[in-house]
N, C-alpha and C positions, 0 to 999 in steps of 0.2 A: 504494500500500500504506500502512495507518494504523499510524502507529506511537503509541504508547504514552509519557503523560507521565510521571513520577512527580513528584506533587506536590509541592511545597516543606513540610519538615517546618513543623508549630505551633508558634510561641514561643511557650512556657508561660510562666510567673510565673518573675521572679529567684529566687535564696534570699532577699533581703533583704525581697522584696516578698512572698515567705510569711513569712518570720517576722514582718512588719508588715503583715501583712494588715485586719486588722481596725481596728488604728489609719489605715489610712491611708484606708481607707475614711470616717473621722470627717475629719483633716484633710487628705485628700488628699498627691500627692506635694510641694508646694511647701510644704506644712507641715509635712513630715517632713526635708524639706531645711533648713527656717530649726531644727530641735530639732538639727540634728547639724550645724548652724556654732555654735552656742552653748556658749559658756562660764562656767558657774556658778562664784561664790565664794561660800563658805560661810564663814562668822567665827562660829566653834563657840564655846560659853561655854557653864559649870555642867555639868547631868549630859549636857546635847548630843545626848541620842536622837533629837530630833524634827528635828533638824536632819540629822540622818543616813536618818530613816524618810521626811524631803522628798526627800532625795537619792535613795533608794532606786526612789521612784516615778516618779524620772526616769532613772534608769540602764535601767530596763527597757522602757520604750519607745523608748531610743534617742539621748537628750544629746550632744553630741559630746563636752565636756569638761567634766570638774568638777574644785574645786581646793579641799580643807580645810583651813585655818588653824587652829591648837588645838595649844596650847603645853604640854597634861597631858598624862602616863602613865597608863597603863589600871591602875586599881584594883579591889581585889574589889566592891566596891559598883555598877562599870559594870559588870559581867556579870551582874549582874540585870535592867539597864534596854537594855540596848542586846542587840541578836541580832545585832551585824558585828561583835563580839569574842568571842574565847574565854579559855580558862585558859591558854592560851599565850603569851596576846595580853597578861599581868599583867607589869606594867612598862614595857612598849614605849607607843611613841608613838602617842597616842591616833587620831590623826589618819593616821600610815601605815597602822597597824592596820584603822579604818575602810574607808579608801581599799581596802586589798587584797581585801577581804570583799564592797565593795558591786562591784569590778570582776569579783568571780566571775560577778557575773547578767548579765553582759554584756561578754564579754570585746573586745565594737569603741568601748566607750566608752574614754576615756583620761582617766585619774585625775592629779591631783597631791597631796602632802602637804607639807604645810610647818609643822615643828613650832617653831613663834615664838606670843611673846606679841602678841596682835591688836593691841596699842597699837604696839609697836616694827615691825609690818607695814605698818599704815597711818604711819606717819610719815614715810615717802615716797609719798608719791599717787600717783606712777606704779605704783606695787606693784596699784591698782586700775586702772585705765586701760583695761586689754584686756578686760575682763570683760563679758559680754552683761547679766548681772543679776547682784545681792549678796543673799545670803539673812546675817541677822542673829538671832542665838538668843541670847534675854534668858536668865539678869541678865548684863547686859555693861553696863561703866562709858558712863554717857548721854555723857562726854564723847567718847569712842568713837563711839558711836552717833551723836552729833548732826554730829561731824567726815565720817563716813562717807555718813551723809545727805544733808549739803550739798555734799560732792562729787560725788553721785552726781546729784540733783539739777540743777546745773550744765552736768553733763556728759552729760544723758539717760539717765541708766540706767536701770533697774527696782529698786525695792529693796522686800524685805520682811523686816520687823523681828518676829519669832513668840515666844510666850512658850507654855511648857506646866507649868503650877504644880498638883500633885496632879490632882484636877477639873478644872479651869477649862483652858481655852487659848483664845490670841487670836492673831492674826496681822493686822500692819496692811501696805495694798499703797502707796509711791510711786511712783510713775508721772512720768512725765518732764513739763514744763507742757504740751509736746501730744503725745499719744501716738495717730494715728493708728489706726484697723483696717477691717477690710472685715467684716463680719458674712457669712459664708459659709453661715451655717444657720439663716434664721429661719423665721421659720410658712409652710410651702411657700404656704397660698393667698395670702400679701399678697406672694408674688415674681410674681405672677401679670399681666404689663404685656399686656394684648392690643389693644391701638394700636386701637380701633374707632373714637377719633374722630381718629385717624391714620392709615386704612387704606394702602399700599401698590400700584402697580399688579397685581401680583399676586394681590394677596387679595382686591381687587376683583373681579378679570377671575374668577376663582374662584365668589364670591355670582353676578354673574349667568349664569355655566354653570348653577349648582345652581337659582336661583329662575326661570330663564327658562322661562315659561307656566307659575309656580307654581301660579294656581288649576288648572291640566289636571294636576298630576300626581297618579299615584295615592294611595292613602291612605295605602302603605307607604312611598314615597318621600316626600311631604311631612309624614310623622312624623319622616323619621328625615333632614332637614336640620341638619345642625349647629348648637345653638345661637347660635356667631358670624355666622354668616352669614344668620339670621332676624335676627339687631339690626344688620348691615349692612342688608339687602333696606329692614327696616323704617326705618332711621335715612334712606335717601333717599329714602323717602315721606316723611319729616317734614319733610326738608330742602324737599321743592318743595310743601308746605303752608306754612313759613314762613320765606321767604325764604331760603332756605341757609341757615338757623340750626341750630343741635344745640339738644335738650333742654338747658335749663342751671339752674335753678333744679326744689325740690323739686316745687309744682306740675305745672311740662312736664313733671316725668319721671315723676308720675304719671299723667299722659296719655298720656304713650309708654307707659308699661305699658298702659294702657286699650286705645291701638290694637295691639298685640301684639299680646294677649288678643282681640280680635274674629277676627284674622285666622287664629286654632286653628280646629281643628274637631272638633265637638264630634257630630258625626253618626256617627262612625264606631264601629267595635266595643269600643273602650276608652273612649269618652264623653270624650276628650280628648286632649291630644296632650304628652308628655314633653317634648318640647324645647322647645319655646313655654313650656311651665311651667320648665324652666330658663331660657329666655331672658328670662323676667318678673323671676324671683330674681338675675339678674344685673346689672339696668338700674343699679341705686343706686350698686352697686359696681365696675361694669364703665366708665360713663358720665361719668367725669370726666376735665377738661381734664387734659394732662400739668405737671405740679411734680416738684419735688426738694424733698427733705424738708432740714430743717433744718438736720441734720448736714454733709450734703452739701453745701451753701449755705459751711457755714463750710469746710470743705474750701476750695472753691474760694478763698473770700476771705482765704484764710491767706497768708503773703508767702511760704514755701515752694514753693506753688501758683503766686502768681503770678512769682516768679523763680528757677527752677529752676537747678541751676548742675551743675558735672559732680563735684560730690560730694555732689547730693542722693540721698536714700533713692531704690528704685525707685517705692514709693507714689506720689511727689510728682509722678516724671516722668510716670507715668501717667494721674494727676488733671490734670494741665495738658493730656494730652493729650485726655481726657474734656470739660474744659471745651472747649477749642475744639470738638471735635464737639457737644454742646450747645449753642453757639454759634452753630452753624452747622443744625444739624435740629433745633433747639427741644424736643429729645427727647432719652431716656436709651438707651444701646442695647440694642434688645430680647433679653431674657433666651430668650428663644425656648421654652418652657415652656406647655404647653397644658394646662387642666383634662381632668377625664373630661367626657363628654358621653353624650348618646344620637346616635348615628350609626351609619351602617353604616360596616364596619373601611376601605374601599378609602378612603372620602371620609375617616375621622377620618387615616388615614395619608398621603395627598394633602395637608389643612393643618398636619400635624404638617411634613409637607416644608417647605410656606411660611415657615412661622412659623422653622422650624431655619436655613432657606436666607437667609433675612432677618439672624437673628443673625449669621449667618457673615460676610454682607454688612455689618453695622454694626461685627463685632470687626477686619473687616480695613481700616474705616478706623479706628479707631482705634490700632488697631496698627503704618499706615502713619504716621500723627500723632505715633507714641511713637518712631518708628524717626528721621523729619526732627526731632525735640530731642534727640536723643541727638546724631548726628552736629552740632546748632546748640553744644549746650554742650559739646561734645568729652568726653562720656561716654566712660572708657573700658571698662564693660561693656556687656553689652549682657541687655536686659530678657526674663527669659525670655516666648514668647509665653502658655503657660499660665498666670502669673503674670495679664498681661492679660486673658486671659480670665475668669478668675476675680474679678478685678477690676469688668469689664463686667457680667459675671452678680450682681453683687451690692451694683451702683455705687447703688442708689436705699437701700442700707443700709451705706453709708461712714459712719462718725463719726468726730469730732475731740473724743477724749476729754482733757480740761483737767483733768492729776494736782494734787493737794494735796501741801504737805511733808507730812512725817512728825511728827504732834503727841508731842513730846518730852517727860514731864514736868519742867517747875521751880518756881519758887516759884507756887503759885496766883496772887497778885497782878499777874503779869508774865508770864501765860499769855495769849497772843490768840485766842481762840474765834470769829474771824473772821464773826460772822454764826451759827454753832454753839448757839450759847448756848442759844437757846428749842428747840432742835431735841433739845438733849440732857435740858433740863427735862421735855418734853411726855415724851419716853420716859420719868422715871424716874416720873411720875405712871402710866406703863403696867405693871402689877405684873406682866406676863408678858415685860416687855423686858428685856436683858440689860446695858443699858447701868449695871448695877451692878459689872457683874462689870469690865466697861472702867474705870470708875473706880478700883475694887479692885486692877486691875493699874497705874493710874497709880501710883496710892500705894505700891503693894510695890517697881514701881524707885525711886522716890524713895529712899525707905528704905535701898535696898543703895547707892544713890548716895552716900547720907549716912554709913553704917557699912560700906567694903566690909570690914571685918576681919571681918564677919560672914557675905562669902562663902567665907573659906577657912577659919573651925571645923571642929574636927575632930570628932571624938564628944564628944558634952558627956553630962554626967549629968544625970537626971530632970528634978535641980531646978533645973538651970544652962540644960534645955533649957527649962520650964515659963516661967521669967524672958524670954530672949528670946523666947518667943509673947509673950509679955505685954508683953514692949515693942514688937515688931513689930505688935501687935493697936492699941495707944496711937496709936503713932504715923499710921499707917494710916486712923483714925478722925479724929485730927487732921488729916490732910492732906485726905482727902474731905470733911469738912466746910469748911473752905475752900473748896475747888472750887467746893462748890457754894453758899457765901455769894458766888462772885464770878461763877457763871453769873447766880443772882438781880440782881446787882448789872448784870449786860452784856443783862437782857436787862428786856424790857419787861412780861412777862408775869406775873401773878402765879400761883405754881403751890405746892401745900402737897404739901413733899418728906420730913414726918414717914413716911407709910409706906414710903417710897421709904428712907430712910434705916434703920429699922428693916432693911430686905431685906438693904441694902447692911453691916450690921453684922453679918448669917448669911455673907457671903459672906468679910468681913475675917476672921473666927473661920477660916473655912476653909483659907481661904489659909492665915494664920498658924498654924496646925496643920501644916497639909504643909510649910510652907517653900519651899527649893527643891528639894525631890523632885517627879521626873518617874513617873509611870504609864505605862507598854509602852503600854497598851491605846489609851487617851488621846494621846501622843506619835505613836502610827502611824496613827490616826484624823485627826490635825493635820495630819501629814506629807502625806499624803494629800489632805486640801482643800488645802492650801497647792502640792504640786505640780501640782495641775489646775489653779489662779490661774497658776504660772509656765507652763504650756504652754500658756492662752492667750495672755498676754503677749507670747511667745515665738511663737507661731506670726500671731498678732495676726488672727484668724480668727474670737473668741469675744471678747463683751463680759465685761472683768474685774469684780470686785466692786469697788465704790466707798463706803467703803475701807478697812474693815476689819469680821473674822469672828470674831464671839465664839463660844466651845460651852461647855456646863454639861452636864459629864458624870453630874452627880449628876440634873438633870430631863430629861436626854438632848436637849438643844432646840440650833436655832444662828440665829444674830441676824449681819444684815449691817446696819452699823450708820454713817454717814456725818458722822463727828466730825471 
């Protein structure tokens, strides 16, 4: 007698995996895990919107901690600029204030507030120490800024330093000297590794099930051969025309095209044959010996890499254990990723198997190679396997990105433009580049560096406000043109920075008119690029900007700019 199963119900999606659905779709689960171990410090100064509209755009995708520093009382003049305070919120602390408002959009993030003056914060260095990344909101005293920098620096951290002045905002990124990432999203066709002049026993045995007595098959089956497996068929005909050799210079491979192309046919009801004509489109770029690119080179050759210890990041144990597999198969492991083709579905889903079965095959030694260094360097975690995988799948787009300090203004004269110099000339001869508006901002901290009584004025009158534009416009002009008598001076190039200078005197006017008032609009547009820079950083999945992001909200434009 038959009895009756009941199936095992469906596990559906968590809650957390619907409410981050869409995100996690972009960085998957290991990148939603590294956003909710982090801990952001924000060092708030001036009207501090933008630094709240950064936070903002991280609390809702999921942060695990953030932490404000900001030693003002909420004033009626914030409740125009800032939407995480109210009229309740006049006189409390600017910063628990904030904290309580941006914790409503997400109440599994966890806030801190600490209402201290950022100087008296930092004069214990451990007060930073725990932090994943430091976001810093100008005008804050550069000695501040440049203390905060250098330790950050030092000690790896990520730090960005944002300014949003009327119009204008900038935000510059420091990155740690090596800052690691895996590019997990680049142009789907160059992830495309199909090992042809690598084949596999499998993928072989494969090509001659399909091409065996190719000239007898019919006209529907030898159209619809897989394009891989006509550049296999055909590559060992070439091999036993010339000596076991592969096509290897541009010539032979256009000859391998030539013999392709004979072996279509051209008799039949379509006057040609689809896959043959994708196998022709494929030779240039399907046909080349295995390399690891650049990036990846220096990975390995990093001392990281090659001595790994049991408090290195998981990256590194990874890489080391990549390198030995490279070491040993001369090869990267197959991403297992098939293009479309013209084929019938049984045979496209038969080498969709290969290709998959082969990955699995190359992720499980490297992930037994990840597992013998863990236990060699008495790792006490252990690497998740996902992690690895995702590692594999995008090991031929590893970089080892080499951060800059953070360029601080001080005296022109004693500024190192490291190499900089022509790089910043040639932009300001470009009348659509922004690298005025970065100058504009050197000069405006300089300025509060040199007057800060002039950040805490209170209402001035007309003509008391008219005067300080007027010396903050002076002074400003003074400082840029230095600048850029000691770019001329650093560099070799002769470059006529009369129009460039003109530009750059529309933009000190502006500045110096706004001061330091923030714009909503402006501030949560900043807030905004700047938290997408920290959640790559931060998830280290996406190449950050290199290294810093000007906008001009008056021609609506934005310039990444490498100062």
């Amino acid at each position: 007698m038959a009895t009756s199963v009941t199936p095992p119900p469906l596990q559906g999606p968590t809650a957390k995996e619907k409410k981050y659905d869409r995100q996690l779709r972009l960085w998957a689960a290991s990148g939603q895990m590294a956003l909710e171990e982090s801990h952001i410090l924000l060092l708030n100064e001036g009207a501090g919107t933008v630094g709240v509209e950064t936070l903002k755009n991280l609390v809702l995708p999921g942060v695990g901690n953030f932490t404000i520093v900001d030693d003002r009382l909420v004033e009626e003049k914030d409740l125009g600029v800032n939407f995480f305070l109210a009229e309740e919120s006049l006189g409390r602390s600017r910063a628990e204030e904030c904290c309580r408002y941006l914790q409503e959009l997400n109440p599994e993030v966890r806030s801190n507030a600490i209402h201290q003056n950022i100087s008296t914060f930092i004069s214990t260095i451990d007060n930073i120490r725990k932090y994943t990344l430091i976001l810093i909101t100008a005008p804050t005293s550069l000695s501040t800024v440049k203390k905060v920098a250098s330790y950050a620096w030092d000690a790896s951290i990520p730090l960005l330093y944002i300014h949003s002045n009327g119009f204008y905002s900038q935000f510059s990124l420091q990155l740690p000297p090596e800052f690691p990432i895996v590019d997990t999203h680049p142009d789907p066709v160059s992830t495309q590794d199909l090992r042809l002049l690598n084949p596999w026993p499998e993928l072989l045995d494969f090509m001659h099930t399909k091409s065996n007595n190719i000239k007898e098959l019919s006209d529907h089956e030898h159209g619809h051969i897989p394009y891989l497996l006509v550049l296999l068929y055909f590559l060992d005909e070439w091999k036993a025309q010339n000596n076991g050799r592969y096509p290897e210079n541009y010539k032979e491979k256009s000859a391998f095209r030539s013999m392709v192309g004979d072996g279509a046919r051209k008799d039949n009801a379509e006057g040609g044959e689809e896959n043959f004509d994708e196998a022709i489109g494929a030779v240039l770029k399907s046909l080349n010996p295995p390399s690891i690119s650049s990036g990846l080179r220096e990975v390995f050759e990093a001392e990281h890499c090659q001595n790994p210890t049991s408090e290195s990041p998981n990256f590194w144990i990874i890489a080391n254990a990549l390198q030995a597999f490279h070491k040993a198969h001369k090869v990267l492991p197959l991403p297992g990723a098939l293009p479309d083709m013209k084929a019938q579905s049984v045979d496209y889903i038969q080498l969709q198997n290969i290709y998959k079965s082969k990955a699995r095959q190359d992720l499980a030694d490297v992930t037994q190679r990840v597992r013998e260094l863990e236990q060699k360097v008495n790792k006490s975690t252990v690497v998740d396997e996902k992690e690895i995988e995702a590692f594999c799948k995008g090991a031929a787009f590893v970089k080892l990105i080499k951060g800059s300090p953070l360029r601080i203004p001080d005296d022109p004269q004693l500024m190192d433009w490291s190499g900089r110099a022509t790089y910043v000339l040639q932009e300001l001869e470009n009348e659509e580049s922004l690298v005025t508006v970065y100058l504009a901002l050197l000069a405006f901290d300089d300025y509060y560096e040199r007057n800060p009584a002039a950040l805490s004025v209170g209402e001035l009158s007309n003509e008391a406000k008219e005067a300080e534009q007027r010396k903050l416009k002076w002074s400003m002009t003074q400082y840029t043109d230095k600048v850029i008598e000691e770019l001329k001076k650093s560099s070799k190039v002769e470059v006529d920075t009369e129009a460039a200078q003109e530009r750059l005197s529309n933009v000190i006017m502006e500045l110096a008119r706004g001061g330091l008032a923030e714009l909503h609009n402006i501030s949560a547009l900043t807030g905004g690029m700047v938290a997408q820079e920290v959640i790559k950083v931060l998830t280290k999945q996406y190449v950050p900007i290199d290294n810093t992001c000007v906008f001009d909200g008056i021609s609506s434009k934005t310039a990444v700019l490498r100062v």
